[in-house]
C-alpha positions as a LaTeX table, in Angstrom:
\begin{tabular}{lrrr}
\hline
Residue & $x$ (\AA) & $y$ (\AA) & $z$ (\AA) \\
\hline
Unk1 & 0.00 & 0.00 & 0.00 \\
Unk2 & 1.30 & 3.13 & $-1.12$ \\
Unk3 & $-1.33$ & 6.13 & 0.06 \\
Unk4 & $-3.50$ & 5.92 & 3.84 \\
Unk5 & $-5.98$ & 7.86 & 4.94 \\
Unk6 & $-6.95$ & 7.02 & 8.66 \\
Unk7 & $-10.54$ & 9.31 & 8.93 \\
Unk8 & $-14.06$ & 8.58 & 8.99 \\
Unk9 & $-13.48$ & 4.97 & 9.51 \\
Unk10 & $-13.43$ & 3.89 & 12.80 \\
Unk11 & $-10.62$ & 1.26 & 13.01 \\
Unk12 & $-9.62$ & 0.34 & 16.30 \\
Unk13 & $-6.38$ & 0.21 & 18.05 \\
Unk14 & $-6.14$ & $-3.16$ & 18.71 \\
Unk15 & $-6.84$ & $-4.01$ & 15.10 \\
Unk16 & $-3.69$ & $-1.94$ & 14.04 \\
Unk17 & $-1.82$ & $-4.14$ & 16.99 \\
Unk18 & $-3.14$ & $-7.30$ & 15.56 \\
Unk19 & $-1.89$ & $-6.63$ & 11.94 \\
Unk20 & 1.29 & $-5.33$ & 13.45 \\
Unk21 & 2.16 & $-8.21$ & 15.02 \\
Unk22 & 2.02 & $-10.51$ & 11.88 \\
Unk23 & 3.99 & $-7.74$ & 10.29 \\
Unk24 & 7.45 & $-8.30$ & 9.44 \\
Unk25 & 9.24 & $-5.87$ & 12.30 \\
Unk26 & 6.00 & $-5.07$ & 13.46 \\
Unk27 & 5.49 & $-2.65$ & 10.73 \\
Unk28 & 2.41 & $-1.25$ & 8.69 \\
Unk29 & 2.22 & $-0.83$ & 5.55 \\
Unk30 & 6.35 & $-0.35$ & 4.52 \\
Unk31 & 6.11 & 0.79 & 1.28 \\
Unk32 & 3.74 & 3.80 & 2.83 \\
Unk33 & 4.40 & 6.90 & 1.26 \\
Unk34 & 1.48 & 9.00 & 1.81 \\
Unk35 & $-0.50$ & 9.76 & 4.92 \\
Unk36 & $-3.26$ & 11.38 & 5.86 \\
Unk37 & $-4.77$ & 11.46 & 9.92 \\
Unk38 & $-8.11$ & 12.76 & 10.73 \\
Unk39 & $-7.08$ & 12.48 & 14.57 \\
Unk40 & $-10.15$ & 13.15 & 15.48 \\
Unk41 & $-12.32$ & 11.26 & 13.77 \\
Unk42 & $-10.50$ & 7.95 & 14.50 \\
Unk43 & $-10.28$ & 5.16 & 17.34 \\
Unk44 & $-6.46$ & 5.16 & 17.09 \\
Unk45 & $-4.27$ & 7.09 & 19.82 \\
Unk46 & $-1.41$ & 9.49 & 18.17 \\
Unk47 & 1.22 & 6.53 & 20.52 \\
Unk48 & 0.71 & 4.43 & 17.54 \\
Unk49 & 2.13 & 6.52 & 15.25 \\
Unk50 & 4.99 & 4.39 & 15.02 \\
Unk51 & 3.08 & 1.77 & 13.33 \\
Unk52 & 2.36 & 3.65 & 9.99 \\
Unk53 & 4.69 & 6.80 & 10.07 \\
Unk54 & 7.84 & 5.38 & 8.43 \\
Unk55 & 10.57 & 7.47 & 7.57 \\
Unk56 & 10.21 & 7.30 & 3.54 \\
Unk57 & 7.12 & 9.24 & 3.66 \\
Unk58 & 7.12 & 11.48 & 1.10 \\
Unk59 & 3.42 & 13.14 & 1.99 \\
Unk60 & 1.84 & 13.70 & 5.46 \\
Unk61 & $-1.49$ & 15.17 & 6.81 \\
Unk62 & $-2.01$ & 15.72 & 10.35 \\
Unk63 & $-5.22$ & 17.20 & 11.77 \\
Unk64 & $-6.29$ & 17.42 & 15.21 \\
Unk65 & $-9.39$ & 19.42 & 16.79 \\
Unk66 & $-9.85$ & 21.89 & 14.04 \\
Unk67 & $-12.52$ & 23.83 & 15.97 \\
Unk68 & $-10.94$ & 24.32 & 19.34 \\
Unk69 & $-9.13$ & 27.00 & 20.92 \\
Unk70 & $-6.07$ & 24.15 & 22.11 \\
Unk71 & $-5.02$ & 20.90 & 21.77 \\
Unk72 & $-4.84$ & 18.63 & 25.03 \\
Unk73 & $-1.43$ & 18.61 & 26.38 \\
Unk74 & $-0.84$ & 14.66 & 25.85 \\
Unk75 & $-1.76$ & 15.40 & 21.64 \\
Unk76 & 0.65 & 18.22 & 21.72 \\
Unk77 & 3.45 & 15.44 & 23.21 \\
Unk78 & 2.59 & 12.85 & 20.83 \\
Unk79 & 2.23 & 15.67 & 17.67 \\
Unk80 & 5.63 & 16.85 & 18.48 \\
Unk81 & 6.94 & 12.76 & 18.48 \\
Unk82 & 5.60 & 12.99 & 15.38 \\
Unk83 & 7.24 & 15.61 & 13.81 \\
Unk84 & 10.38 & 14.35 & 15.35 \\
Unk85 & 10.50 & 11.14 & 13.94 \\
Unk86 & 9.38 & 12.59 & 10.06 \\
Unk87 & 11.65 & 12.74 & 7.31 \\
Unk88 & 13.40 & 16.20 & 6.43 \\
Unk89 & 12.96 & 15.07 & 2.73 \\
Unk90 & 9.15 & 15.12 & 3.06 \\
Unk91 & 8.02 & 16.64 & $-0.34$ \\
Unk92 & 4.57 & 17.38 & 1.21 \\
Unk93 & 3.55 & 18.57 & 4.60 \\
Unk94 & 0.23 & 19.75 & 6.28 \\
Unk95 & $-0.32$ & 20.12 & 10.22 \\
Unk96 & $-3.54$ & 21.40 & 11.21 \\
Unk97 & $-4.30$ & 21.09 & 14.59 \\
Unk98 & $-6.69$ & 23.81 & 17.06 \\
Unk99 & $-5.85$ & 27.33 & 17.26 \\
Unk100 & $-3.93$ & 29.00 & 19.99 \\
Unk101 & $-0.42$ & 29.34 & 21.40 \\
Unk102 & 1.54 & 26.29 & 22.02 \\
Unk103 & 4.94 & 27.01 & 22.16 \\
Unk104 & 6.73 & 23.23 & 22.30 \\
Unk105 & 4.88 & 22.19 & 19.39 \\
Unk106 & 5.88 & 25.30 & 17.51 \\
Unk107 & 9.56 & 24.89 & 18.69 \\
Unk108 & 9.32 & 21.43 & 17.22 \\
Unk109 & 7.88 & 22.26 & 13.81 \\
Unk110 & 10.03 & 25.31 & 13.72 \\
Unk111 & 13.08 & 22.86 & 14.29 \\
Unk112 & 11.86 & 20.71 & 11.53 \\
Unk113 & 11.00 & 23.00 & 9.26 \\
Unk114 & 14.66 & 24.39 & 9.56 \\
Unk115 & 15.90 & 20.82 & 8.42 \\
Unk116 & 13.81 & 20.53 & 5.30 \\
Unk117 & 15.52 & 20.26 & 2.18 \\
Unk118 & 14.96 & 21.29 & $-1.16$ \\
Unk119 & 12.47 & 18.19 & $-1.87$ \\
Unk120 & 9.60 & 20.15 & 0.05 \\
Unk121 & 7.12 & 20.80 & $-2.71$ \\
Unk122 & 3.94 & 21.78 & $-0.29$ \\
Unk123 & 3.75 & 23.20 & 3.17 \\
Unk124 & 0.48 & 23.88 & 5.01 \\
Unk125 & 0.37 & 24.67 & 8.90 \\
Unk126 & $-1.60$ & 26.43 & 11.33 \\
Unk127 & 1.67 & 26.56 & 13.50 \\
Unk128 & 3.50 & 29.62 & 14.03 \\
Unk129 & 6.53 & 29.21 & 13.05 \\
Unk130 & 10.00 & 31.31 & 13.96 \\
Unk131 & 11.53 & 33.96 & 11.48 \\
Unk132 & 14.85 & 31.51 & 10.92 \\
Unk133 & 12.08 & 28.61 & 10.04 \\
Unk134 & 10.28 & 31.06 & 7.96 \\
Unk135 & 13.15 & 32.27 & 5.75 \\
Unk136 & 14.39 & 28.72 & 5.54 \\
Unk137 & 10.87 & 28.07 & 3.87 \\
Unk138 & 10.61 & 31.36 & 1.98 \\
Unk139 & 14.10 & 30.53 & 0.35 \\
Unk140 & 13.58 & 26.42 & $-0.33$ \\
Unk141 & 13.76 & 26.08 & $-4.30$ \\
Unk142 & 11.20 & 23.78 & $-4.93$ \\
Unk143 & 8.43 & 25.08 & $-2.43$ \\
Unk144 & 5.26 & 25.46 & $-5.20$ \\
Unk145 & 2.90 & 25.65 & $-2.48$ \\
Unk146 & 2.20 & 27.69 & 1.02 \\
Unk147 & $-0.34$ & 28.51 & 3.38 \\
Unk148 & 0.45 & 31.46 & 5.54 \\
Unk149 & $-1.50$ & 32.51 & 8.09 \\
Unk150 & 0.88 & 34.70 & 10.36 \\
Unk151 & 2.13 & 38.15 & 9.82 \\
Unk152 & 4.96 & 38.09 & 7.79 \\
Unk153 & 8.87 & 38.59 & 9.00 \\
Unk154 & 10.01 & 42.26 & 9.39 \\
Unk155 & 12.89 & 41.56 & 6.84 \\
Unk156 & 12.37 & 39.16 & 4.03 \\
Unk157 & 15.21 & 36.95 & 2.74 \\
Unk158 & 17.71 & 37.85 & $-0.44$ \\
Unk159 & 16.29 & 35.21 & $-2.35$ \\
Unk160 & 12.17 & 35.01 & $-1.92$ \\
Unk161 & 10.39 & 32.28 & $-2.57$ \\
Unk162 & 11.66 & 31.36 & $-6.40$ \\
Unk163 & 9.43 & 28.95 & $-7.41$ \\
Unk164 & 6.20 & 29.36 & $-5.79$ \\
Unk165 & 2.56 & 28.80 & $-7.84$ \\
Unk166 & 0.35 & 28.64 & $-4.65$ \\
Unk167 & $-0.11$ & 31.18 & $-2.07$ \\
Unk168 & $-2.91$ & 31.41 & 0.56 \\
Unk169 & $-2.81$ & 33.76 & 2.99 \\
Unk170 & $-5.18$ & 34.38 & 6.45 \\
Unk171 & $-5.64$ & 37.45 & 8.16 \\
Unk172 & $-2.13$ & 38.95 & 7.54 \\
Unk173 & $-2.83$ & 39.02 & 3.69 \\
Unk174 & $-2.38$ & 42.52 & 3.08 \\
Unk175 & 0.74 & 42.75 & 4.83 \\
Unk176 & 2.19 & 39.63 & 3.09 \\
Unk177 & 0.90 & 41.27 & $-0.64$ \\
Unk178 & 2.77 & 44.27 & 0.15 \\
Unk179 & 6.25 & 42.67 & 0.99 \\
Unk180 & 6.19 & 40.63 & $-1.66$ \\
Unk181 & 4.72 & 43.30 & $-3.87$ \\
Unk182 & 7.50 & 45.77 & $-2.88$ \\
Unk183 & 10.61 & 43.46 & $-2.33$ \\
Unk184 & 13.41 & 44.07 & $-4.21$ \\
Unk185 & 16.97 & 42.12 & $-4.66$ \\
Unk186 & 20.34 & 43.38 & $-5.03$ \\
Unk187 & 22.01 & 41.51 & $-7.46$ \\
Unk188 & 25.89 & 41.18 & $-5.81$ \\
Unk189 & 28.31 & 41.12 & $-9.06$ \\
Unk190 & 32.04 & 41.64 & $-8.32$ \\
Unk191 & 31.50 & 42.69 & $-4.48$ \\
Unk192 & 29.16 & 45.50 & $-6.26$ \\
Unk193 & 25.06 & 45.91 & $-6.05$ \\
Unk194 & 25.00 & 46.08 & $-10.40$ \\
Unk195 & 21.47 & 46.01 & $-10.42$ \\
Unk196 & 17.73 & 45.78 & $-8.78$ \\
Unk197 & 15.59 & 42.78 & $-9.87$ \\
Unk198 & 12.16 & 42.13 & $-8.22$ \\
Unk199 & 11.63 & 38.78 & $-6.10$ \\
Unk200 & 10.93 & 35.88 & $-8.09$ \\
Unk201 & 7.64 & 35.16 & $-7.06$ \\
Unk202 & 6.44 & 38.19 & $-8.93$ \\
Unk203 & 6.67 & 36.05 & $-12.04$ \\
Unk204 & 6.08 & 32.57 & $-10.49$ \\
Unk205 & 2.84 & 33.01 & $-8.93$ \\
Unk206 & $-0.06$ & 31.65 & $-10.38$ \\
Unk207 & $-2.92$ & 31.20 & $-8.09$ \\
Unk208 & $-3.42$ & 33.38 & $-5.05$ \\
Unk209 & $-5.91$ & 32.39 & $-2.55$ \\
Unk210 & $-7.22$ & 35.29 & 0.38 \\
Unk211 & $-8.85$ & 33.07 & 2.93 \\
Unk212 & $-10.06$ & 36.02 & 5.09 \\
Unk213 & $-11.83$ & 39.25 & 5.01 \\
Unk214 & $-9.94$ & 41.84 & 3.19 \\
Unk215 & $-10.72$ & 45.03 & 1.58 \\
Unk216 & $-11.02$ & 45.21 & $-2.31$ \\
Unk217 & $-9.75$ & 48.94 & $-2.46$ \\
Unk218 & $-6.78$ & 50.73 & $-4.34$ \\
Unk219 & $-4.33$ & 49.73 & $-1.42$ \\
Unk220 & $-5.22$ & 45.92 & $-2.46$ \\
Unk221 & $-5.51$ & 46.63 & $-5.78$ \\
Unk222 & $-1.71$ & 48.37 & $-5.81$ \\
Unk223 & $-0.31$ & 45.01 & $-4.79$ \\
Unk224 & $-2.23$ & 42.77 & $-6.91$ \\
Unk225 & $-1.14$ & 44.05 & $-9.88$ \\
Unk226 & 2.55 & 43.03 & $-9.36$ \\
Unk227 & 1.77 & 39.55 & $-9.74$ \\
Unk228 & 1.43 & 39.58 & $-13.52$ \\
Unk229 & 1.00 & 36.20 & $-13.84$ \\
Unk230 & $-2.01$ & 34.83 & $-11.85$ \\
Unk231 & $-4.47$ & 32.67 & $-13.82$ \\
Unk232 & $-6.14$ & 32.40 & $-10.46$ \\
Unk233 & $-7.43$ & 34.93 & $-7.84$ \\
Unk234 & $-9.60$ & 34.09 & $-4.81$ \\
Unk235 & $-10.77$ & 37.08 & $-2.38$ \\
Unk236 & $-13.22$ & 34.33 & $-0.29$ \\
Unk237 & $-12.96$ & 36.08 & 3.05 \\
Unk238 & $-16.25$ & 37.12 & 4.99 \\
Unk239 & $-18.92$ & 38.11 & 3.09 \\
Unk240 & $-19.86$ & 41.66 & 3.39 \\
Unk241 & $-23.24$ & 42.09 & 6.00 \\
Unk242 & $-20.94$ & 40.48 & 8.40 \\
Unk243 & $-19.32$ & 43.24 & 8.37 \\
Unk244 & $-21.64$ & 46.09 & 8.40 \\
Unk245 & $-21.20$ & 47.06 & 4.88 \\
Unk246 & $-19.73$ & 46.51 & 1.79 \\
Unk247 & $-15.95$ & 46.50 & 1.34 \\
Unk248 & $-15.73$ & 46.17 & $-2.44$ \\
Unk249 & $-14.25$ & 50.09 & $-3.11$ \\
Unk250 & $-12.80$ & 49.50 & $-6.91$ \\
Unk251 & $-14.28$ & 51.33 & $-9.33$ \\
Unk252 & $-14.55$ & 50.87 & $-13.35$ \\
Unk253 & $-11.17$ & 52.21 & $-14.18$ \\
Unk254 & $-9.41$ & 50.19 & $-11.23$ \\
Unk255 & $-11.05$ & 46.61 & $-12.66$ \\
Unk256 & $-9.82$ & 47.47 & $-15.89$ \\
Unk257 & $-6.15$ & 48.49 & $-14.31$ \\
Unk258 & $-6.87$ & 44.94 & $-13.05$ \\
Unk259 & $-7.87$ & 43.31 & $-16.29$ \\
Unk260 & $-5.20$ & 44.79 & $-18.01$ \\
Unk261 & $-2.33$ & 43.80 & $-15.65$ \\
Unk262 & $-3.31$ & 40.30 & $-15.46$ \\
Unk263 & $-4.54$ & 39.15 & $-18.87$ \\
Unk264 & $-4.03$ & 35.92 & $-17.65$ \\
Unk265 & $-6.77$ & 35.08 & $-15.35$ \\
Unk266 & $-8.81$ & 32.21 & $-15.83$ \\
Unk267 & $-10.56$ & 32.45 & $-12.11$ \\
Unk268 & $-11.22$ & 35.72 & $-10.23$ \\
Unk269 & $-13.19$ & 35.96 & $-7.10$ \\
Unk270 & $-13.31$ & 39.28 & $-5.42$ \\
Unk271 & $-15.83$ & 38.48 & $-2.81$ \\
Unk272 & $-19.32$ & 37.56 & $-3.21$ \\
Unk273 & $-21.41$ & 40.37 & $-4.36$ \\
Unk274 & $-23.08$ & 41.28 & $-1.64$ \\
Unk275 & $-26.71$ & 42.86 & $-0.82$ \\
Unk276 & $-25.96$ & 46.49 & 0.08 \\
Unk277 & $-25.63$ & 47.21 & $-3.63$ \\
Unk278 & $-23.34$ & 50.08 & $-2.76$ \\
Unk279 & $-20.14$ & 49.41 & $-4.91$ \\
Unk280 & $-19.03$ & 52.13 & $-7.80$ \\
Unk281 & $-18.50$ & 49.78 & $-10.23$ \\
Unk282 & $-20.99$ & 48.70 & $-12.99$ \\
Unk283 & $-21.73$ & 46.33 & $-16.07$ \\
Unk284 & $-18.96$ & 47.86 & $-17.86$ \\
Unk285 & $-16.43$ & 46.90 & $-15.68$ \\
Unk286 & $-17.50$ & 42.94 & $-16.88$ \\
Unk287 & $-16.87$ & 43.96 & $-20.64$ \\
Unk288 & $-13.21$ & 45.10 & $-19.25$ \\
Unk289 & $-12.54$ & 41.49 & $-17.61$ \\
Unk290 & $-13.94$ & 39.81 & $-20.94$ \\
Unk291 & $-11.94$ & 41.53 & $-23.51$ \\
Unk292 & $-8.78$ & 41.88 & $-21.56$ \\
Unk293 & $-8.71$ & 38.44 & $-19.89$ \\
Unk294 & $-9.92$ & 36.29 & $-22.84$ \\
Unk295 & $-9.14$ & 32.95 & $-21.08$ \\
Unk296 & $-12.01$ & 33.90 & $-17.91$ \\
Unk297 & $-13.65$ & 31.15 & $-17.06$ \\
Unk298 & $-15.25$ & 31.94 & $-13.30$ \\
Unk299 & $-16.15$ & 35.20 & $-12.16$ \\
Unk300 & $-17.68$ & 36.55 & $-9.12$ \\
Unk301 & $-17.45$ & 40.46 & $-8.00$ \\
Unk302 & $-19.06$ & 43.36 & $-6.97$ \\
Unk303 & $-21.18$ & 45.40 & $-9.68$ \\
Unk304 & $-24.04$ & 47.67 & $-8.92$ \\
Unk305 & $-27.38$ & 47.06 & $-10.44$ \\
Unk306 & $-29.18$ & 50.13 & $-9.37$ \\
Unk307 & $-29.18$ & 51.58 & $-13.01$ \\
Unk308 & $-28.43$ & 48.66 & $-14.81$ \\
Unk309 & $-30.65$ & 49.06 & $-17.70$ \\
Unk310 & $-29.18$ & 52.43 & $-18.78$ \\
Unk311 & $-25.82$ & 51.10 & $-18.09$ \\
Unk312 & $-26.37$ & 48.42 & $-20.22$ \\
Unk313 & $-27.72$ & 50.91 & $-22.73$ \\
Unk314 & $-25.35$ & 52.67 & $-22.82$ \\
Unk315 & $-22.36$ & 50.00 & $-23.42$ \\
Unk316 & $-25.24$ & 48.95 & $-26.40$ \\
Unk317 & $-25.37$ & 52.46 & $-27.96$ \\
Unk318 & $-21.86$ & 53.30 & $-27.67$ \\
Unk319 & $-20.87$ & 50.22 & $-29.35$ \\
Unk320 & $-18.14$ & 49.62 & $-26.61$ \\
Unk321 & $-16.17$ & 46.93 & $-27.50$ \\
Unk322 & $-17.96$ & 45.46 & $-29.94$ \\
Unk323 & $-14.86$ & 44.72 & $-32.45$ \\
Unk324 & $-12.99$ & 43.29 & $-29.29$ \\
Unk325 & $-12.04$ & 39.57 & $-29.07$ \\
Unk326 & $-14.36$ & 38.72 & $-25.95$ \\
Unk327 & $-13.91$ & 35.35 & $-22.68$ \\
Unk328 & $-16.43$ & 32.00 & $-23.07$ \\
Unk329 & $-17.55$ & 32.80 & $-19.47$ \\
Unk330 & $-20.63$ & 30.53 & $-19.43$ \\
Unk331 & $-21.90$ & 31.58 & $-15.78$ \\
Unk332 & $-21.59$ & 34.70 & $-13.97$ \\
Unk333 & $-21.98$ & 34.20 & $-10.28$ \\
Unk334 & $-23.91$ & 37.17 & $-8.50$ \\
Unk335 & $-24.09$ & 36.05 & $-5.29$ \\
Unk336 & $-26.47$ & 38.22 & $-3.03$ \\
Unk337 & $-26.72$ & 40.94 & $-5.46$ \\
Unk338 & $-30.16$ & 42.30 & $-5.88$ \\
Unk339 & $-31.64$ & 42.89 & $-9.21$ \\
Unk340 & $-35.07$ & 45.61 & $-9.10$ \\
Unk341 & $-35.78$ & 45.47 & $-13.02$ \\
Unk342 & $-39.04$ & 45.31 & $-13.81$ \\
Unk343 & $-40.21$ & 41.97 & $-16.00$ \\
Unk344 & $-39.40$ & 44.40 & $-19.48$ \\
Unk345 & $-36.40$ & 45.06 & $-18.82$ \\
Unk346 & $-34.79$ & 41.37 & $-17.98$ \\
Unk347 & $-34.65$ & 40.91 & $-21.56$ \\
Unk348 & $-32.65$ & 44.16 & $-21.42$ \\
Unk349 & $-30.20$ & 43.07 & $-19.07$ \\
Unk350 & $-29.84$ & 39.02 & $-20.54$ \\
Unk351 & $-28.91$ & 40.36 & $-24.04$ \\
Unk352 & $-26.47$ & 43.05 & $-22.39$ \\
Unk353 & $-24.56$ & 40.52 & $-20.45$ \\
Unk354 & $-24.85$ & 38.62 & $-23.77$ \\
Unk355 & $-22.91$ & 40.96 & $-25.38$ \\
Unk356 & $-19.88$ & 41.58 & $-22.90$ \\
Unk357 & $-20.06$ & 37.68 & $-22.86$ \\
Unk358 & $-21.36$ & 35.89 & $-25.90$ \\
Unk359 & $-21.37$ & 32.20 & $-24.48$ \\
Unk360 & $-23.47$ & 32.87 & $-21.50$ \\
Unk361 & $-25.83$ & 30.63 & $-20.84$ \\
Unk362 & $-26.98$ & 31.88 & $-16.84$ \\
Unk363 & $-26.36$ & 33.72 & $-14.22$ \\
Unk364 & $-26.13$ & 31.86 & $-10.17$ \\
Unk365 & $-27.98$ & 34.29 & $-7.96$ \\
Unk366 & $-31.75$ & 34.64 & $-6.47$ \\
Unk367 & $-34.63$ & 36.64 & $-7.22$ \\
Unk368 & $-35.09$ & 38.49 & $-10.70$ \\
Unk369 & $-31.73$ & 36.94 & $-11.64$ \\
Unk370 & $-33.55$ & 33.56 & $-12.05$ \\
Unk371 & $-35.90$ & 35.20 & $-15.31$ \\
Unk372 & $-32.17$ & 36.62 & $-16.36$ \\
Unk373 & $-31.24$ & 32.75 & $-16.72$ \\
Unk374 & $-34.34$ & 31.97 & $-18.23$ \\
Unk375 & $-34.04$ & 34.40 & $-20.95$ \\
Unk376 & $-30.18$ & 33.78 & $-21.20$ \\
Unk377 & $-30.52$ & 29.89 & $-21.73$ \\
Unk378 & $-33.55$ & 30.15 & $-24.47$ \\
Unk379 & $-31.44$ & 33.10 & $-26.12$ \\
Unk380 & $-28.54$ & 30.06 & $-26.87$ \\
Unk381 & $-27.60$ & 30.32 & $-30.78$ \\
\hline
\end{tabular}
């Protein structure tokens, strides 16, 4: 058996004791190489880790109780065991495991972490880790993948992060965006700084995942648009009326200085549009993601519907991008945004999202937005 995943099932201790014991060496499953643990949804105590942890793991997931504040003290001792006993030439590592400070198991991971080599492909942890650990990680050259939810260092390394695809930040991702966004390298030649190149990851990036609240304003916007090469961009964060209000502030121009700065998306979710119906921006700021980023696929943002019709009108009678190569969206995703046409004027609106996106065929949202399907889908060629 190459691949475990010890979860749902419940598979007792003593049944991992039994097979252990007509195991050569007592040990499971020695050709393991990946493992996933849902602690908390088995029978099996973290002591018997020994059994299936073997040191030529090249993948390991480790969760334990996701939704509480702190892990019991004997779980922390057996975690950190764990970590002890893995491989520093994992290529894949996730630790998930409550929320809270606990300061031998981040000593542990941070000691780890330190030790990993350049085989570490993945790394996704809920632990805080130490600066050292974190510039070791930042600087590993085949790291594709992170998940960082802790403010970032006050100094960044030389050498940032040079082949990174995947980045998903928590509730320091503003602060992350703009280090990265801003830091520079001094190229050394000859004992002298020649030049000033940007950090790798400008270029390497390709899918950037905010999984909390943030504002969509110009300060976001500034640091977005260093990352050139995203064909993916997830705002998911906390929807808006738990906050109070909308905190979607682009407006046309800015999602066009978007569109045009990363031609390359394919997926873009700036939060789900929300109820309030407050935003600046409008329908045209759609026909600006569909002729600049022709490969869109998924969308979901903010876009106010309060004049809609004469918006759309208006794109219609100024003939506004009508020569452009347009995207094969196929679904625009409205979310919570309210639509007050009157039953004339969804016909209106379907053919003027029909014409910033020819291959529509719906929209996913509630209320009036239902007829706009409707009309979309029986307006297919």
């Amino acid at each position: 058996m190459r691949g475990l995943h010890l979860g749902s099932a419940q598979i007792r201790r003593d049944t991992f004791l039994q097979l252990s014991r007509s195991s050569a060496g007592g040990v499971l499953f020695p050709r393991l190489e990946s493992l996933v643990w849902e602690i908390e949804k088995t029978d099996i105590p973290l002591s018997c880790f020994h059994l299936f942890v073997r040191a030529q793991l090249k993948e390991v997931a480790l969760y334990s109780q996701p939704h509480m504040s702190r892990i019991p003290g004997d779980q922390v001792a057996a975690l950190v065991q764990i970590i002890l006993f893995l491989s520093s030439s994992l290529e894949d590592l996730t630790v998930q495991c409550g929320h809270g400070s606990q300061p031998l198991l981040e000593d542990t991971m941070s000691s780890f972490v330190c030790r990993c080599g350049s085989l570490l492909r993945r790394f996704d942890s809920n632990v805080h880790l130490s600066e050292a650990a974190t510039h070791h990680l930042m600087q590993l050259p085949n790291l594709h993948s992170w998940v960082a939810i802790h403010e970032p260092p006050q100094t960044l390394p030389l050498v940032t992060f040079p082949s990174l695809q995947e980045l998903h930040l928590g509730q320091a991702a503003l602060p992350w965006l703009r280090s990265l966004a801003l830091h520079k390298e001094d190229i050394i030649q000859d004992g002298f700084a020649s030049a000033t190149s940007h950090t790798n990851v400008r270029e390497t990036l390709r899918f950037l995942n905010c999984l909390q609240s943030t504002i969509i304003d110009l300060t976001f916007l500034s640091s977005i648009v260093k990352f050139r090469n995203l064909v993916r961009l997830r705002m998911a964060g906390i929807n808006c009326f738990t906050t109070g209000g909308c905190i979607f502030r682009l407006t046309d121009g800015d999602v066009e200085n978007l569109a045009a700065a990363l031609p390359r998306l394919i997926n873009l979710r700036l939060l789900i549009p929300c109820r309030f119906n407050s935003c600046k921006t409008t329908v045209s700021c759609l026909l600006s993601l569909s002729t600049h980023c022709l490969g869109l696929e998924f969308l979901e943002m903010h876009f106010n519907t309060r004049t809609i019709v004469a918006d759309i009108q208006r794109l219609v009678d100024g003939s506004h991008g009508r020569d452009k190569a347009k995207c094969e969206l196929r679904y625009l995703r409205v979310g919570y945004l309210p639509l007050e046409a009157r039953e004339e004027d969804i016909e209106t609106v379907a053919m003027g999202l029909k014409a910033i996106f020819p291959r529509l065929v719906g929209c996913r949202g509630r209320g009036r937005w239902l007829s706009v399907g409707v009309a979309l889908y029986t307006a297919q060629d």
